[in-house]
C-alpha positions in Angstrom: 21.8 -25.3 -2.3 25.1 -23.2 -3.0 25.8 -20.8 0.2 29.1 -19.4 -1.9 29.4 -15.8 -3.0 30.3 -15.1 -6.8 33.2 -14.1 -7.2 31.7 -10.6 -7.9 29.7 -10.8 -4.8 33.0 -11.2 -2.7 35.0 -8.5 -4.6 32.2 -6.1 -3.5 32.2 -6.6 -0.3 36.0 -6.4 0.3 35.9 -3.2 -1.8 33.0 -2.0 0.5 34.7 -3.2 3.5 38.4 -1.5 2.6 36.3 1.5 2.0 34.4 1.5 5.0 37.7 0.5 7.2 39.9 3.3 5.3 36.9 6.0 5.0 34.6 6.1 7.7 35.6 4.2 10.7 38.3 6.8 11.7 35.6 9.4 11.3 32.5 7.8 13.0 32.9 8.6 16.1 33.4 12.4 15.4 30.4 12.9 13.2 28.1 10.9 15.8 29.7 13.1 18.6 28.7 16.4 16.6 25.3 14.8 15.0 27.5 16.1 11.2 25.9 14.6 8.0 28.7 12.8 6.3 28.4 14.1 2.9 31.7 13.9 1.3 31.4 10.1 2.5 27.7 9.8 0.5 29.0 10.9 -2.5 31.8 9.0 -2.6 30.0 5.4 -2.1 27.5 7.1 -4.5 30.7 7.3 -7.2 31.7 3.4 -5.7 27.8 2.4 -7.3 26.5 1.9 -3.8 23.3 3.5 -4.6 23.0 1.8 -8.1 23.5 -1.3 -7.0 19.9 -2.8 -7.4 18.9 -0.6 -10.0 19.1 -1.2 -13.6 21.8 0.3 -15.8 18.9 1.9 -18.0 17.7 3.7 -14.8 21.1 4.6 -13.3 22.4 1.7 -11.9 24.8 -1.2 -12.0 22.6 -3.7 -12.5 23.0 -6.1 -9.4 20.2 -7.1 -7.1 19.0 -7.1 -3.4 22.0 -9.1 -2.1 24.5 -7.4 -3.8 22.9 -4.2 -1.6 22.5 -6.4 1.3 26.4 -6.9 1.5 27.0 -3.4 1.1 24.9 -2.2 4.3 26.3 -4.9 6.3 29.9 -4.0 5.6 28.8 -0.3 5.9 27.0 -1.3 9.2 30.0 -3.1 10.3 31.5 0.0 11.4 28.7 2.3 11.5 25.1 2.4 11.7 24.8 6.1 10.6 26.0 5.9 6.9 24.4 2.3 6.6 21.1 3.9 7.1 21.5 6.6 4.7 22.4 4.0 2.1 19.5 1.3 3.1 16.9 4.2 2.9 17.9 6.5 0.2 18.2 3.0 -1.9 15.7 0.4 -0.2 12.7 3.0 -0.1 13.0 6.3 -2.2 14.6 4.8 -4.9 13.1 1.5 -5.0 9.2 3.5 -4.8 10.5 4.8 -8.1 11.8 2.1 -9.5 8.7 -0.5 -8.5 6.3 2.2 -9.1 7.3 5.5 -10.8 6.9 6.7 -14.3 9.6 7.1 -16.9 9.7 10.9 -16.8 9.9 10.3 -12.4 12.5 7.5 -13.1 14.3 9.9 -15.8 14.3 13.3 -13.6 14.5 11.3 -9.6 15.8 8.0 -9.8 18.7 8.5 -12.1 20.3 10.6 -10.6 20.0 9.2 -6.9 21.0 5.4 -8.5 24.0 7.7 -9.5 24.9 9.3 -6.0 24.0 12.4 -7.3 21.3 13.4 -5.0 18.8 11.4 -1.4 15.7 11.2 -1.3 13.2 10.1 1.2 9.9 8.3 1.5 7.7 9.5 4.4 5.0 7.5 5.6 5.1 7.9 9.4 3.0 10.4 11.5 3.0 11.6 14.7 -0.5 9.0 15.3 0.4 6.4 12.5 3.3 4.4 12.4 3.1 0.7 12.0 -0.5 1.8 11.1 0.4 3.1 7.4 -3.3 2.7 6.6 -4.0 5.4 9.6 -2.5 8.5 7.9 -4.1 11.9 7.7 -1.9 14.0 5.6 -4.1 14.9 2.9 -4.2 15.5 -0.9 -6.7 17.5 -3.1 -6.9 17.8 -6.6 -8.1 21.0 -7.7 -7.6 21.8 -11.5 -4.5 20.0 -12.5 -3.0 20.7 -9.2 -2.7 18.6 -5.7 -2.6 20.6 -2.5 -1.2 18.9 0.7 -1.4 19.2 3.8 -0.1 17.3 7.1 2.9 16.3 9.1 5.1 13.4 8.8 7.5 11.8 11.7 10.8 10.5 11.6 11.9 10.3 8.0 15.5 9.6 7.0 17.5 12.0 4.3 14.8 14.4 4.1 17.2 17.2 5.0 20.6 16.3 3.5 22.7 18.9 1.6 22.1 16.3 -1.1 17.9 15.8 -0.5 16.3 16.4 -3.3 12.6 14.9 -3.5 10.4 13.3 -0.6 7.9 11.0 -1.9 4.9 10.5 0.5 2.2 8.8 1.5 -1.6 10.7 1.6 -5.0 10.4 1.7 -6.4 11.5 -1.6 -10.2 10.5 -1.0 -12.5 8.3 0.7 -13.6 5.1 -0.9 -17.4 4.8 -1.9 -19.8 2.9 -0.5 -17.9 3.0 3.2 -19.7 4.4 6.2 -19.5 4.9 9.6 -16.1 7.0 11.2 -14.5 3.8 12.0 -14.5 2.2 8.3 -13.7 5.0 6.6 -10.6 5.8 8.7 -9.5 2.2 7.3 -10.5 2.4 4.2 -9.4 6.0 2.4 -8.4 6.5 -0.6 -4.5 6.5 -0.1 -1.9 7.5 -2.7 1.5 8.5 -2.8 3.3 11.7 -4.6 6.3 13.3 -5.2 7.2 16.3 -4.0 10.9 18.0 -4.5 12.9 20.0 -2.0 12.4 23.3 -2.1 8.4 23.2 -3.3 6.9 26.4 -1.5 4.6 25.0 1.3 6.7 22.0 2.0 8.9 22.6 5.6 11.5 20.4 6.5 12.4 20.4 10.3 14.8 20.3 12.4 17.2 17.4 13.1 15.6 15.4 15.8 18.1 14.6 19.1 17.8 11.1 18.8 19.1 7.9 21.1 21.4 6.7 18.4 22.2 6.9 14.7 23.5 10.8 15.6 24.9 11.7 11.9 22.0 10.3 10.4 19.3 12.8 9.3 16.1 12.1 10.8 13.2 15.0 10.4 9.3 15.8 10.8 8.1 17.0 8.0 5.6 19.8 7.4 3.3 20.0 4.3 1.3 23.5 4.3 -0.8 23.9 1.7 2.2 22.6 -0.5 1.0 22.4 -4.3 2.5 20.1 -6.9 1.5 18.8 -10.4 -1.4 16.5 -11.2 1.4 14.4 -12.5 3.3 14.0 -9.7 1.1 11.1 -8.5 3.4 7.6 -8.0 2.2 4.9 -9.6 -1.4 4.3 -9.2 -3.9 6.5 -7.6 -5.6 4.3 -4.3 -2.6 2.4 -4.2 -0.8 4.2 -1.9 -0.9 1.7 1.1 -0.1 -1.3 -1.1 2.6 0.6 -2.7 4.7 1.4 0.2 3.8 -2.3 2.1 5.5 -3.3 -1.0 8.6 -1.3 -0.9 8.7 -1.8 3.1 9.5 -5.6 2.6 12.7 -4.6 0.7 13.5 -2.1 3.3 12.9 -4.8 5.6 16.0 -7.0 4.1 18.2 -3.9 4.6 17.5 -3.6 8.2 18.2 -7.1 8.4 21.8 -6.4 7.2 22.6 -3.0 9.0 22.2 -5.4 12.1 24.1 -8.1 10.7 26.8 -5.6 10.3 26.4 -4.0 13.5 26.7 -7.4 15.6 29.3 -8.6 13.4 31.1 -5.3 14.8 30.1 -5.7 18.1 31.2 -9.3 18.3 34.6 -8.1 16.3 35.2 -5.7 19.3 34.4 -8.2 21.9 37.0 -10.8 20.6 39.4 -8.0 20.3 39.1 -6.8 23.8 38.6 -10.4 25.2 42.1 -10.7 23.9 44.0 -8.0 25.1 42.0 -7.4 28.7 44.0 -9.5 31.5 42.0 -10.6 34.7 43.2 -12.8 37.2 46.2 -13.2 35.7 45.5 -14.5 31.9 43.4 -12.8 28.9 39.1 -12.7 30.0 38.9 -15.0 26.8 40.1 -17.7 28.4 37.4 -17.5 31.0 34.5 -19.8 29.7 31.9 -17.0 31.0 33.2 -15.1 28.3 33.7 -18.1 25.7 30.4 -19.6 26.2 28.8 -15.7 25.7 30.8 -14.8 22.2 30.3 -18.4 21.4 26.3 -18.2 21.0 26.7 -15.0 19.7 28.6 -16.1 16.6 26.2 -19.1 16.1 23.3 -17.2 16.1 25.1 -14.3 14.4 25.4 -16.6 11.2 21.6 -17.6 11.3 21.0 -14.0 11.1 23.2 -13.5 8.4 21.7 -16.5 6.4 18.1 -15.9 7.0 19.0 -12.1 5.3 20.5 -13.5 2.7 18.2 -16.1 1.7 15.7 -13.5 1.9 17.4 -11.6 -0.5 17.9 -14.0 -2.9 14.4 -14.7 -3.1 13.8 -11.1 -4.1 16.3 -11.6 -6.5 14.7 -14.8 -8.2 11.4 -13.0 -8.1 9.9 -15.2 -5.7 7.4 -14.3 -2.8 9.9 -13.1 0.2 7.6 -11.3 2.3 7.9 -13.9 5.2 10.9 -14.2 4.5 12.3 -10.7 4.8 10.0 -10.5 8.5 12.2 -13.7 9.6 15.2 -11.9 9.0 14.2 -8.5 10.0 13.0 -10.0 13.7 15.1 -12.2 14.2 18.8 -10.0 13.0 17.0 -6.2 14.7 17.0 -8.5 18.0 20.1 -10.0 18.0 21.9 -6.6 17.3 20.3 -5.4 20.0 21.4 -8.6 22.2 25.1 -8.7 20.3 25.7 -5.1 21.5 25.1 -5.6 25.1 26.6 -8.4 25.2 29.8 -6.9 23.9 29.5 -4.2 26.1 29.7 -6.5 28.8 32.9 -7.9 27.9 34.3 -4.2 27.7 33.4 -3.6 31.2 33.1 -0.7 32.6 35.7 0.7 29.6 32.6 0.0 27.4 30.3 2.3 29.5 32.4 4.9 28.0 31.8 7.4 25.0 35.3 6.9 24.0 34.9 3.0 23.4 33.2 2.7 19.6 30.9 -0.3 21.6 29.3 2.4 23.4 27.9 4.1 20.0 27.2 0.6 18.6 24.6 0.1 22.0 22.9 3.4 21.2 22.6 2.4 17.5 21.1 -0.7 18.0 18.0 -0.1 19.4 16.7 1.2 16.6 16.4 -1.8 15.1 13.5 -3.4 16.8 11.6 -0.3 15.7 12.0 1.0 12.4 10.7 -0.5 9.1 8.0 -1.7 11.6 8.6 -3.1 14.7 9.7 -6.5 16.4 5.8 -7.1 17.0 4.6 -6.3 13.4 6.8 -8.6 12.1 5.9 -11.4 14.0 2.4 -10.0 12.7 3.6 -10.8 9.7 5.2 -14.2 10.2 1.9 -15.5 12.0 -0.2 -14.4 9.2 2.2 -16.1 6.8 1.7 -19.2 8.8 -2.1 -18.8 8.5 -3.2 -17.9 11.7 
């Protein structure tokens, strides 16, 4: 077993970790104060390769895999959740739906450009009723001469409404399947499908930004399809597929998570040393104090599980091995020690951390999140248990 970077794998991550230090740490705490999109930022890690990085040069990319990407978020993460986000879902589910399942002319006119940095997108399977339920969607889909007219409303979905959003690829019910009856059965088992629908497509209304607990300048929306009409060939991949498609995808999105909160308890834990150093109590620094020793102690032990279960995960992706389990380990397991890392560090702060003005405090609202999105704490033991064959 070799636990060493390549020599590439570390030059990334101290390029993405200059760049994060130089670029957007000075700034996060003004764009999460007035909930601003950092664009200039996106396009710039999109000109780094950021958002080629597991792509294949043929399709826009650089050619790298899922721990190359991994790295990336957690450096991004590192210093703030907002942009690490953007990255881990424009990358992780938009353009990995394309790039698992899309055509060549979708892979051509979509992914290209957003494995260049060009343009978001977005990949909306939540509802207002269905969220860890992916197979409990309404949002429907008819085909009517060459032409599929949908209608619905999606919930919470990342970079739908971007200056640089260009597409939305979503998740709908395009028929029932036969031989189902009863109200019960065939709310389980519909015909699901997924399709692409650009920005600006007449019927398709993007909200407003939600006011949400944490991750301020990242673009969360609802989304509003009213009677919006697209081409027969707008379908992704295969028709009925929809819910296996996007289970798919959400495992990869599941390793990012994993590293947006390696990142952010690596920078909570970075704070807490910091300020353990400098804050005097009793006469001598509150890192002397084995309170606060024995606290920042367990967090950095469990801190590099997290780190190793995400990165094994990804490197099983990357071998194209079965990683499922694997990417549910890390996801639980990382999401709750963010959550754990943050208060803890806030804690050492004091009552200096309570304050908007310490970055910690930002950090606490961020990690929440975590537990929830890409399916929550509970799905994922789901998952695990199922793996285990119960």
């Amino acid at each position: 077993m070799d636990f060493d970077l390549t020599p590439q794998q570390n030059a990334l991550r101290r390029t993405i970790r200059d760049f994060a230090r130089a670029e957007i740490a000075p700034h996060a705490a003004g764009w999460d104060a007035r909930g601003e999109f950092p664009t200039a930022v996106i396009r710039q890690l999109g000109e780094l390769g950021v958002m080629g990085l597991p792509f294949p040069e043929d399709e826009g990319g650089v050619g790298a895999g899922a721990l190359e990407l991994a790295l990336a978020i957690e450096e991004l993460a590192r210093v703030d959740s907002s942009v690490a986000i953007t990255v881990s879902a424009n990358v992780g589910l938009a353009g990995a739906v394309l790039h698992q399942f899309g055509s060549a002319a979708q892979k051509e006119r979509w992914l290209v450009p957003l494995a260049r940095g060009e343009i978001l997108g977005a990949l909306a399977a939540t509802e207002p009723d269905a969220g860890s339920d992916a197979a409990g969607i309404s949002t429907s889909a008819r085909l009517v001469d060459g032409t599929w007219h949908i209608n619905g409303t999606k919930a919470f979905i990342t970079n739908a409404g971007t200056p640089l959003s260009k597409f939305v690829v979503a998740t709908v019910v395009t028929g029932e399947v036969r031989g189902v009856s009863g109200s019960a059965g065939a709310s389980r088992r519909r015909e699901t499908s997924m399709l692409l629908v650009p920005n600006g497509t007449p019927g398709y209304n993007v909200g407003p930004l939600y006011h949400k607990l944490g991750w301020h300048a990242s673009d969360t929306r609802e989304l509003v399809f009213d009677d919006c009409q697209v081409p027969e060939d707008s379908l992704v991949g295969t028709r009925g597929a929809g819910v296996r498609q996007f289970l798919a995808v959400l495992d990869g999105g599941r390793i990012g998570v994993a590293a947006l909160a390696v990142g952010l308890a690596q920078g909570a834990l970075d704070m807490a040393l910091e300020y353990a150093k400098q804050r005097y109590a009793f006469g001598e620094p509150i890192g002397h104090k084995q309170a606060v020793q024995f606290e920042l102690a367990d967090l950095a032990t469990q801190l590099e599980a997290a780190r190793l279960l995400t990165y094994r995960a990804a490197s099983l992706r990357d071998r194209g091995q079965p990683y499922s389990q694997a990417a549910a380990m890390a996801k639980l397991f990382a999401s709750e020690l963010a959550v754990r890392a943050a208060d803890v560090s806030l804690q050492v702060h004091g009552g200096f951390g309570y304050m908007e003005e310490a970055p910690i405090a930002r950090f606490y609202r961020d990690a929440k999140i975590l537990t929830i999105g890409e399916g929550t704490s509970e799905i994922q033991k789901i998952v695990i248990a199922r793996g285990l064959g119960l």
